[in-house]
C-alpha positions in Angstrom: 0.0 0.0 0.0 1.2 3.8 -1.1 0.3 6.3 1.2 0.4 9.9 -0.1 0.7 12.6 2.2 -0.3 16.2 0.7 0.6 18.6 3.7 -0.3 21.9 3.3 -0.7 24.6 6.4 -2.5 27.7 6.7 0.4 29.9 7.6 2.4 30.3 4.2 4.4 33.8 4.5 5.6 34.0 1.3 2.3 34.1 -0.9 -0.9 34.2 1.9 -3.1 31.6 0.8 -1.8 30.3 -1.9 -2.7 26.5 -0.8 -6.1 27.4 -1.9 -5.5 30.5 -3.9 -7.2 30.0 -7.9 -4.9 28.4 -10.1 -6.3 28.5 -13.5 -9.7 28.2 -12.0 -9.2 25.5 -9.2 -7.3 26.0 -5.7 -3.2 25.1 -6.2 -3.9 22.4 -3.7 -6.6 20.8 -6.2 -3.3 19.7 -8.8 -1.5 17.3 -6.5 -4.9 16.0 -4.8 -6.3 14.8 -8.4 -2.6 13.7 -9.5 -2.3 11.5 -6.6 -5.6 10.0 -6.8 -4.9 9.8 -10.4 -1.8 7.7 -9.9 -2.3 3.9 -10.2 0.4 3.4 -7.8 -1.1 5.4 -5.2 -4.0 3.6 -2.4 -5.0 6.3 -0.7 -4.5 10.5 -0.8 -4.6 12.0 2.7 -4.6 15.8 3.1 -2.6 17.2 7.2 -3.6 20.8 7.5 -4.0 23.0 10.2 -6.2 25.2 8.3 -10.6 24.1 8.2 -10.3 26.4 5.1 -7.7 23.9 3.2 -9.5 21.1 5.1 -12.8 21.7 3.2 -11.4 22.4 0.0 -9.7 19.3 0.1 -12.3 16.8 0.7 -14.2 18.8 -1.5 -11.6 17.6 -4.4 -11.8 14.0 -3.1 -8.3 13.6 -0.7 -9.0 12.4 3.1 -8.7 14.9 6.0 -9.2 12.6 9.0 -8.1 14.4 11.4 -6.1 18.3 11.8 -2.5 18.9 12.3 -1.6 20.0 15.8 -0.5 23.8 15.9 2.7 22.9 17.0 2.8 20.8 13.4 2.3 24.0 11.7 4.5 26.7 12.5 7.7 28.5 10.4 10.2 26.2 11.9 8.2 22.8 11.9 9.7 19.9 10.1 7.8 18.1 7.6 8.9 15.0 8.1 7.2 14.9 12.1 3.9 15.8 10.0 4.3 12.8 8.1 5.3 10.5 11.4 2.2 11.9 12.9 -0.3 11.4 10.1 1.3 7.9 10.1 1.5 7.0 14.0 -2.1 8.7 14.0 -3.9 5.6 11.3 -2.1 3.4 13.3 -3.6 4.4 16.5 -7.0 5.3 15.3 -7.5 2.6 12.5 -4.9 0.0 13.2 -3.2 0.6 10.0 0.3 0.8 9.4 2.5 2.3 6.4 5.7 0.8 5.7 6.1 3.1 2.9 4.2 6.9 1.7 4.9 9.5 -0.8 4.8 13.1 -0.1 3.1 15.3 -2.5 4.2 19.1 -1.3 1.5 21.1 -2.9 3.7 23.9 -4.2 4.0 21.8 -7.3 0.8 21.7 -9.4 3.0 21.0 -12.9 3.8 17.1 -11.4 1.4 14.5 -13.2 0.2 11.3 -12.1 2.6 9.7 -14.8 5.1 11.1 -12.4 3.7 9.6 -9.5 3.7 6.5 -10.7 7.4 6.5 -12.3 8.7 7.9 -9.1 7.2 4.9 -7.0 8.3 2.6 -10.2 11.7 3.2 -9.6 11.6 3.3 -5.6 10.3 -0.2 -6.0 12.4 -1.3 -8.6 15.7 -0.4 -7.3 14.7 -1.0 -3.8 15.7 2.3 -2.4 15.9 4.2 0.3 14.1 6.9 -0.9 13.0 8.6 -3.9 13.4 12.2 -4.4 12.6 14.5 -7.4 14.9 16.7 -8.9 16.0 18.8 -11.9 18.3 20.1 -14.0 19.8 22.9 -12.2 19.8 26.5 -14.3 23.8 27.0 -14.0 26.6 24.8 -12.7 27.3 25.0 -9.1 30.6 26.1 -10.1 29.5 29.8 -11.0 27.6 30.5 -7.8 29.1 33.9 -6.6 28.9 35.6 -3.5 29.5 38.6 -2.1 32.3 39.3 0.7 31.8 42.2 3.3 34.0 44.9 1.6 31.7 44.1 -1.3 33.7 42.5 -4.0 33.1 39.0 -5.5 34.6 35.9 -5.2 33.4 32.0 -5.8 30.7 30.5 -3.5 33.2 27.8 -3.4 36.7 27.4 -3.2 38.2 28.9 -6.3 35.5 31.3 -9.4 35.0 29.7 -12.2 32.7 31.8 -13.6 33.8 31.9 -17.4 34.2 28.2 -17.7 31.3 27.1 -20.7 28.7 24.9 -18.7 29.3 22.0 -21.3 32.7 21.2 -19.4 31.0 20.8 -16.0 28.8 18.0 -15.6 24.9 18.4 -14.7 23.7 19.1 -11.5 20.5 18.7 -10.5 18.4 20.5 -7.6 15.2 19.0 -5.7 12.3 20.4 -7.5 10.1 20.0 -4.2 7.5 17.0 -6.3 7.8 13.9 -5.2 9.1 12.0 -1.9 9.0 8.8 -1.6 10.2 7.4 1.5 10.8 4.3 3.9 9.0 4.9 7.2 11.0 3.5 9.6 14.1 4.4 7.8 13.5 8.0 7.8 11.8 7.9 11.7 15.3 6.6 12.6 17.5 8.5 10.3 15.8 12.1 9.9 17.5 12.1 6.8 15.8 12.6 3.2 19.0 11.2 1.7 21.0 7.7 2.0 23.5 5.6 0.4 20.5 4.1 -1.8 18.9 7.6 -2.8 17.7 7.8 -6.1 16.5 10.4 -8.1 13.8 10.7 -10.3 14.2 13.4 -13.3 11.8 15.8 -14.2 11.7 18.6 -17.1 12.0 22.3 -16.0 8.3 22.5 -17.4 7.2 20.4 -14.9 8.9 21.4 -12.2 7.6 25.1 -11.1 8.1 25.2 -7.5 5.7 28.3 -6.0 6.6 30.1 -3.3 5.9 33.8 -4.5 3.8 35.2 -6.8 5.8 35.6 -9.2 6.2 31.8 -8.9 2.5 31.3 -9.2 2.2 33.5 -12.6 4.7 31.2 -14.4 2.7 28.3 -13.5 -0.3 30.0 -14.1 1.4 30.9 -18.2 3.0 27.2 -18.2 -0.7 25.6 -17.6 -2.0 27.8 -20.4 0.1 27.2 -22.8 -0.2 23.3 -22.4 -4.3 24.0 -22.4 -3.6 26.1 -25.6 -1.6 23.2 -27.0 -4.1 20.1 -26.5 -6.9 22.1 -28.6 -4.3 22.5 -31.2 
């Protein structure tokens, strides 16, 4: 059984709302409720919000809501993963079920498709891993990351600047893309670690991998979505 976990709070500081602010006509948190329950790999979809607002919105798209997230759950500095060990110590408790294995579905991604879902928890099965994570290709190489000392001047992020170097002699790097999860429960309750020896990734295309945090965020989404709507009527 395949567990997703969709946690979304109440308290987002950097767009207010925007868990069920109107993303090309539905609430953002709609796109990773339907692609979950969408997913073929996926039993059951289970929404762990503090907020009655996002609670009703999500069982109005279908997901579960079985019980609220604990304030302490849901503040700037709470860790995501103790939301998921309490949505999964809290079905054990109440129903007697246990998960040895969930995804988590961070609704800040409404571009990720069931298709991803389902590829994601292929290859977690497949290869046996610890965990799952998706990622993508990052914009620049790590290499030409800059900052800036305190008399003002620049110098490399890293050891030495290699700012003029052509990307094509660096090899990719990738960055989480903030998708798709996938996780071994007891592995990650012991560890606290989203990363392990057998970590694998899971690829996904820049289009598909908006991650909204601001509203400026949220308008590319909103453009990507209507260009792909504009391209299926083609």
């Amino acid at each position: 059984m395949m567990l997703a976990i969709i946690p979304a709070r109440g308290g987002s500081k950097g767009l207010p709302g925007k868990n069920v602010r109107p993303l090309m006509g539905k609430p953002l948190i709609a796109y990773s409720i339907e692609a979950a329950l969408e997913a073929s790999s996926v039993t059951r979809v289970i929404v762990t919000t503090d907020s009655e607002e996002i609670a009703s919105v999500a069982r109005h798209y279908d997901a579960e809501v079985p019980f609220m997230r604990p304030s302490h759950l849901a503040q700037d500095d709470s860790m995501a993963m103790d939301t998921y060990f309490f949505v999964i110590e809290e079905l054990a408790s109440r129903e007697a079920k246990s998960y040895d294995e969930f995804i988590a579905l961070l609704p800040i991604a409404p571009l990720r498709s069931s298709e991803d879902i389902d590829n994601a928890v292929s290859i977690f099965r497949g290869a046996k891993a610890d965990s799952v994570i998706s990622v993508t290709e990052a914009p620049v190489p790590p290499q030409w990351f800059l900052r800036i000392k305190a008399d003002g001047t620049l110098t490399g992020y890293f050891d030495e600047m290699d700012g003029v170097a052509n990307r094509q002699v660096h090899d990719l790097a990738y960055v989480p893309n903030g998708a798709i999860y996938v996780f071994r429960y007891q592995l990650l309750k012991k560890s606290r670690q989203y990363y392990h020896p057998r970590t694998f990734p899971y690829v996904m295309p820049p289009e598909r991998s908006v991650d909204i945090d601001t509203l400026l965020d949220f308008e590319w989404a909103e453009f990507l979505l209507s260009r792909s709507e504009n391209e299926e009527k083609v």
